[in-house]
N, C-alpha and C positions, 0 to 999 in steps of 0.2 A: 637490535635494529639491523634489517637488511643494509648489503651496500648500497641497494635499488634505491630506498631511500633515502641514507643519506648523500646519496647526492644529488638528489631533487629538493634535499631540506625540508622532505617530509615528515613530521611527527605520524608516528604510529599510533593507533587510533583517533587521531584530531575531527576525523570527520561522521564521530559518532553520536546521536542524539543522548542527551543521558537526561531524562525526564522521568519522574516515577506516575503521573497523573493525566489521563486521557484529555482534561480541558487544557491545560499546560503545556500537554504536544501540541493541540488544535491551535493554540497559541501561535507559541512557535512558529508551526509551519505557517500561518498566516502572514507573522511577521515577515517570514524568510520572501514568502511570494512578493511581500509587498517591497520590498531589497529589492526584487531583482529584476525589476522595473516594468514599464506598463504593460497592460493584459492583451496579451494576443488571444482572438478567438478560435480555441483549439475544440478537443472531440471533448464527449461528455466523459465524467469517470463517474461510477457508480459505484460504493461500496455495501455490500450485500449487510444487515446488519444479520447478527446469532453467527454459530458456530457450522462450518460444514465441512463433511466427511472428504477428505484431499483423496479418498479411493476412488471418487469419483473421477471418468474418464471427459474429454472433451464433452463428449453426446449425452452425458448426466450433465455437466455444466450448461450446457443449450438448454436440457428437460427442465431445468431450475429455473432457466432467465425467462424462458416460454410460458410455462405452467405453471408453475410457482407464485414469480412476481410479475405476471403478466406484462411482459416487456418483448421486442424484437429481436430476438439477436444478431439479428443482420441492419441493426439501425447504426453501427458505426461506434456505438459509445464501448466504454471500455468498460469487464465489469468485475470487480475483483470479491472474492474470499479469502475468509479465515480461517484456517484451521481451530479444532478446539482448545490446546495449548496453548494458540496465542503466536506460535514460532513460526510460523508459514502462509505467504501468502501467494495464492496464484491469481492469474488475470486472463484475461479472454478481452479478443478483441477483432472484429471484423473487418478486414481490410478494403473489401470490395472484390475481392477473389477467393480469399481463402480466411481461416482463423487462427489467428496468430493467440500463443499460447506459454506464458511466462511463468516462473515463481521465481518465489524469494522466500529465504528462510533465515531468522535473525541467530547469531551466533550466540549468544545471551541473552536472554530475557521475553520480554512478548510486544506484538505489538499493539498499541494502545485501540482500542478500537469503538466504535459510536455505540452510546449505549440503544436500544431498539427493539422492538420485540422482533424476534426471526422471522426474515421475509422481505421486512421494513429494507426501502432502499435511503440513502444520504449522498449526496453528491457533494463533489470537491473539483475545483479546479484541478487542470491538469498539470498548470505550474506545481501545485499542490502534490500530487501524484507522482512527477519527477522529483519534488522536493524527497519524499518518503522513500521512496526507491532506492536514490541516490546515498541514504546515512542509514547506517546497522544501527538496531537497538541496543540500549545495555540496560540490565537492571539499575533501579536508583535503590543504594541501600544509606539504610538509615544512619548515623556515626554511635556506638554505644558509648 
């Protein structure tokens, strides 16, 4: 353990999900939102169901939100992909001037994702969204 840590009395890895099953995350992070007390009305998040290519630049990510899934990209909502592995995800989001343009990529494992046919959009709160954000995946392995 860093000194960084111990002198903040952080445990090393304590803020990481270790869930093996996509209902069981959807769980979770419900529960977590419902903790952390009542609902402010924040932006839309949308999660792209199926797998997409991260080669993809900003202007494919637009072509996708546009043409694809028939949606605005300048309506303000935030709209994220998965890569095909499961380990990476990025987000797009309109600010009212420009497009703001994030990833996250989990250090282990993948992250759980809605099941859907490719296209299909699922939305989640945005408490929801910073919940995920905020904790790294880890594989759950089984004990032999």
């Amino acid at each position: 353990m860093s000194d960084r840590n111990k002198s903040r009395g952080v445990r090393r890895g304590s803020h990481r999900i270790v869930e093996g099953e996509a209902e069981a995350w959807k769980e979770k992070l419900t529960q977590a939102t419902r903790a952390s007390g009542p609902k402010k009305r924040g932006k839309r998040v949308r999660l792209v169901c199926g797998d997409t290519s991260m080669y993809n630049g900003l202007d494919g990510f637009i072509a996708i939100i546009r043409y694809t899934l028939r949606y605005d990209p300048y309506d303000g909502s935030v709209y994220v992909f998965r890569d095909s592995p499961g380990s990476m995800l990025k987000y797009i989001e309109w600010d009212g001037q420009s497009f703001l343009q994030g990833k996250r990529r989990a250090q282990s494992g993948t992250y759980p994702w809605p099941p859907g046919e490719p296209g299909g959009v699922m939305e989640i709160s945005e408490k929801e969204f910073e919940y995920l954000l905020s904790r790294s995946i880890v594989p759950f392995k089984e004990k032999k």
